[in-house]
C-alpha positions as CSV (number, residue, x, y, z in Angstrom):
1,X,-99.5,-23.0,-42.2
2,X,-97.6,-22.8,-39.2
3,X,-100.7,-23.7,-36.9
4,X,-102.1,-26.2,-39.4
5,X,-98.3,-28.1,-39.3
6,X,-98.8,-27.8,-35.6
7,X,-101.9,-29.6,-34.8
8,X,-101.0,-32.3,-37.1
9,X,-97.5,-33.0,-35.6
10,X,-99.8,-32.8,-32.1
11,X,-102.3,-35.7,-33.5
12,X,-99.4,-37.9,-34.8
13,X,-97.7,-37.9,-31.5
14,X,-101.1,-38.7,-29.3
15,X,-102.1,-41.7,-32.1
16,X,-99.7,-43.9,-30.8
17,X,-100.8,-44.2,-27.5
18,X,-104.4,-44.4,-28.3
19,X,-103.9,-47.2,-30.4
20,X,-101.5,-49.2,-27.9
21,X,-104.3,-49.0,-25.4
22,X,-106.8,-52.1,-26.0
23,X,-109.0,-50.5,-23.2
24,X,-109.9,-46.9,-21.4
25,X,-107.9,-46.3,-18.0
26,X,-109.9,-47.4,-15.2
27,X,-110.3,-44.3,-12.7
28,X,-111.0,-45.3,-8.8
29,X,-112.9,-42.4,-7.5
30,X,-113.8,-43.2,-3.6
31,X,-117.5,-41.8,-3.2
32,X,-118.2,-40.6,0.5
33,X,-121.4,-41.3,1.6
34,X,-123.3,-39.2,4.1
35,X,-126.6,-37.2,4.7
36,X,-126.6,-34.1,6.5
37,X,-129.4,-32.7,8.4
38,X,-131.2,-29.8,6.2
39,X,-129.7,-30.7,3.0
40,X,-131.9,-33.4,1.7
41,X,-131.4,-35.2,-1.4
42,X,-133.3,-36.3,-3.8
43,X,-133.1,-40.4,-3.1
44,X,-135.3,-40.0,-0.2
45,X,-133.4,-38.9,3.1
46,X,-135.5,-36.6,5.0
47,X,-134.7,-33.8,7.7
48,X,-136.7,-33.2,10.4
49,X,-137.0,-31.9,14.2
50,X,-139.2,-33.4,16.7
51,X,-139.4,-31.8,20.6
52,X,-139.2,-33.7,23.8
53,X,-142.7,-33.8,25.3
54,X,-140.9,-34.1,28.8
55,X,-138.5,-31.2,28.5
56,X,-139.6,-29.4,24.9
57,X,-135.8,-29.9,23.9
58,X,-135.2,-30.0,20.0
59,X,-134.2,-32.5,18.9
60,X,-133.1,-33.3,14.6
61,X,-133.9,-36.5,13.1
62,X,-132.5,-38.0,9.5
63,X,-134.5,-40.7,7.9
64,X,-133.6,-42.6,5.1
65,X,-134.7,-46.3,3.4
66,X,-135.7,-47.4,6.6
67,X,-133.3,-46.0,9.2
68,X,-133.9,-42.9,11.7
69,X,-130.8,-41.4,13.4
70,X,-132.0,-38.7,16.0
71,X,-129.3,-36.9,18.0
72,X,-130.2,-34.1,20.7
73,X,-127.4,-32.3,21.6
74,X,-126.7,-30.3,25.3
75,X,-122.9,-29.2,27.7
76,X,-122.1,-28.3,30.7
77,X,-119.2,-26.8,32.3
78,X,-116.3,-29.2,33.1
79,X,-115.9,-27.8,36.7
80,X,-113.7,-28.6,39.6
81,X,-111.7,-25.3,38.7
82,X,-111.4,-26.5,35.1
83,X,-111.8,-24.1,32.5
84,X,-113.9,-25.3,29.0
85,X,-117.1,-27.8,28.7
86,X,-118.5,-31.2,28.3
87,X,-120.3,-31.1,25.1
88,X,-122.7,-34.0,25.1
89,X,-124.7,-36.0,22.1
90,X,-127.3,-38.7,22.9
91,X,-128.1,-40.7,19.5
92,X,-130.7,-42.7,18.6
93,X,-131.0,-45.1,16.1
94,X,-134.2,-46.8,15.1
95,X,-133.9,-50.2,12.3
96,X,-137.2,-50.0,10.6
97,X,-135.6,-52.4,7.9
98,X,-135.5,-56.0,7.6
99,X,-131.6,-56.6,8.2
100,X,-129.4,-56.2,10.9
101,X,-127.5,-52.6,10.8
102,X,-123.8,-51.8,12.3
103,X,-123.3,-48.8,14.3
104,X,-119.3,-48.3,13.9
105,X,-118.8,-44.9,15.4
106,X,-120.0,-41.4,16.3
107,X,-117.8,-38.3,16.6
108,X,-118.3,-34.5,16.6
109,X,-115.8,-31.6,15.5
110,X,-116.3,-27.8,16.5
111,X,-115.6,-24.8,14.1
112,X,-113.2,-27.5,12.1
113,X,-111.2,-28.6,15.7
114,X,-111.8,-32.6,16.3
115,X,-113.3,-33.2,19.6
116,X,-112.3,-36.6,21.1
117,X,-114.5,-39.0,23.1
118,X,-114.0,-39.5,26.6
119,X,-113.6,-42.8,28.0
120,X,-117.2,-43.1,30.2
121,X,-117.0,-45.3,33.8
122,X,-120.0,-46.2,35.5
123,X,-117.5,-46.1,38.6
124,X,-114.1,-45.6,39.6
125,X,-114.2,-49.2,41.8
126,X,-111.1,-51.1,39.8
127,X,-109.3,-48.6,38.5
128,X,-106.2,-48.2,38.9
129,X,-105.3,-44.4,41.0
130,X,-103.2,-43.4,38.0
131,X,-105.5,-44.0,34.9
132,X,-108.7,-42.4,36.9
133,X,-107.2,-38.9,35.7
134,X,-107.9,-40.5,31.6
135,X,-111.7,-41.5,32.7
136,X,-114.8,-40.1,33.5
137,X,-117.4,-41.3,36.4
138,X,-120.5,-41.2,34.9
139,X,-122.9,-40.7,38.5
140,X,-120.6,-36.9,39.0
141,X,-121.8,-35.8,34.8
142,X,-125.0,-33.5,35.9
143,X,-126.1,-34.4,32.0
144,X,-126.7,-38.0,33.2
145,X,-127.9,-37.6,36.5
146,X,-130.9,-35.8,35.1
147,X,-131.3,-38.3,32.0
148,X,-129.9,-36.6,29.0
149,X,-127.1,-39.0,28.5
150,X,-127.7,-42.7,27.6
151,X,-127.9,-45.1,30.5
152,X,-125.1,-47.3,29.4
153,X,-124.1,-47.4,25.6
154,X,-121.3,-45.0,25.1
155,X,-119.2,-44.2,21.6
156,X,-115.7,-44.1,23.1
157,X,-112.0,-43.6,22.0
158,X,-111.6,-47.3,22.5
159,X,-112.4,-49.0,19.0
160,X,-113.7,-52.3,20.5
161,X,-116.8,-50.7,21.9
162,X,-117.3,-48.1,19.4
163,X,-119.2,-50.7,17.0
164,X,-122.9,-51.6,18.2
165,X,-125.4,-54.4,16.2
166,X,-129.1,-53.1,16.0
167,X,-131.2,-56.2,15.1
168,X,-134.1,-55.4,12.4
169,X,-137.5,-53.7,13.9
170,X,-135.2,-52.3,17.0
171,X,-133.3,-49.6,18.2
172,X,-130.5,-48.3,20.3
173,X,-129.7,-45.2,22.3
174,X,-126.2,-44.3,22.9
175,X,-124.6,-41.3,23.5
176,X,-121.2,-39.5,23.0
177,X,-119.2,-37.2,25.6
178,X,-116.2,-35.0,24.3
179,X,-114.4,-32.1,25.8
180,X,-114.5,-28.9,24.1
181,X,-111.4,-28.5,22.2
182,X,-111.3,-25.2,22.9
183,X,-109.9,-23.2,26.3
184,X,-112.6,-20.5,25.8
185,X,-115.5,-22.0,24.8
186,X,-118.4,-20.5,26.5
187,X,-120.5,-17.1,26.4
188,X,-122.6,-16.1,29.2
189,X,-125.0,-13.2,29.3
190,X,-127.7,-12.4,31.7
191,X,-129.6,-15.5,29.6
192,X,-127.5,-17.6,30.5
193,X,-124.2,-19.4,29.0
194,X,-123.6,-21.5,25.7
195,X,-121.0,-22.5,23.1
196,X,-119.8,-20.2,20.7
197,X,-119.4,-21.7,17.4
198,X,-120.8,-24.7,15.5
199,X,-120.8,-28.2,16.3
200,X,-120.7,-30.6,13.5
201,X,-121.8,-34.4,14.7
202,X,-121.8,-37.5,12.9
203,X,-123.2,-41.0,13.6
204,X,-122.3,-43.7,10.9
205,X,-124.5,-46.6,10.2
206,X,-123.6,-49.2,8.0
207,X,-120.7,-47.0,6.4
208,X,-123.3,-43.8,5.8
209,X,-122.7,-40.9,8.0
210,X,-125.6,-39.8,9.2
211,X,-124.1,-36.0,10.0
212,X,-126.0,-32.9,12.1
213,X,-125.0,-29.0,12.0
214,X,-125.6,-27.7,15.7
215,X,-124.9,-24.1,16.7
216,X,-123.5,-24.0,20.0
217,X,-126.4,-21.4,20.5
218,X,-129.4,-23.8,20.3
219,X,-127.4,-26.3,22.8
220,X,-129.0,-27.6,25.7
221,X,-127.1,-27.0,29.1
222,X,-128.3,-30.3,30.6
223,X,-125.8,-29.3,33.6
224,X,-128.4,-27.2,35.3
């Protein structure tokens, strides 16, 4: 009797409150959105790699309703005695749709550390002695010199310029530039050198991230 007694006392004390409620509670639940290369879903988005015919670099390409987002990803050593690398991601976005679509930014992370852009400069002509030490010259980055990087559209730390328009049946290249977040983050062997761990990049178009698993492994050095 005494469990009987029990769930009745339990019923009587929830009946008040679900007759003083008119209507259910109203849950917000904030829903991510974002493909990521490999894992595709069953609404469409498709994974793929396609190869350079120039170079025979990889390069991994999400499609989805309309929109393409290929990145190719390569480093090279910071040098000037500077320890660590330049990790380097060249994006491009093709609007097969009928709309206009908004680039709004493009970051990577490696082995869960953020990796912040650098702030690109064609030149150092204008700026200031003190703030050339917070920019990078573009012309003295062997990864464009030999073409890897995007000629001029850069995602940056600078919020203004992060956010690029890509009219419908067009497309834009742009790439981002990020020092390794890491002191040590290079392996060299008699093959060669590379970054340990896994790069994780993401591009987001119209508030979808578009996002790419790269093994530092598989990495182009574009500063050969």
């Amino acid at each position: 009797m005494r469990h009987r007694w029990g769930i009745v006392l339990c019923l009587l004390s929830l009946t008040p409150i679900a007759f003083t409620q008119s209507e259910p509670p109203t849950i917000k639940v904030e829903v991510a959105s974002a493909y990521v290369w490999g894992e595709d879903v069953s609404d469409g988005a498709a994974s793929s790699t396609i190869f350079d015919p120039v170079t025979g670099n990889a390069i991994h390409k999400l499609s989805h309703a309309g929109l393409e987002v290929s990145v190719r990803a390569g480093f090279e050593p910071v040098g000037s005695g500077m320890a660590g690398s330049l990790l380097n991601f060249t994006a491009t976005i093709v609007n097969n749709t009928r709309s206009e679509v908004v680039v709004s930014r493009a970051g990577a992370s490696v082995d869960g550390h953020k990796a912040l852009a650098l702030s690109i400069v064609p030149g150092m002509k204008g700026i200031k002695k003190r703030d050339r030490r917070q920019v990078w010259e573009l012309g003295k980055m062997y990864c464009s010199v030999n073409g890897f990087l995007a000629p001029k559209d850069f995602f940056s730390t600078d919020s203004a310029s992060e956010a690029f328009t890509i009219a419908a049946d067009s497309s834009l290249t742009a790439s981002f530039v990020a020092k390794d977040p890491r002191n040590y983050s290079l392996r060299c062997s008699v093959e060669g050198c590379y970054p340990t761990g896994t790069m994780r990049i993401y591009v987001t178009v119209n508030a979808t991230d578009y996002v790419f698993v790269w093994p530092g492994r598989s990495m182009v050095n574009c500063g050969n």
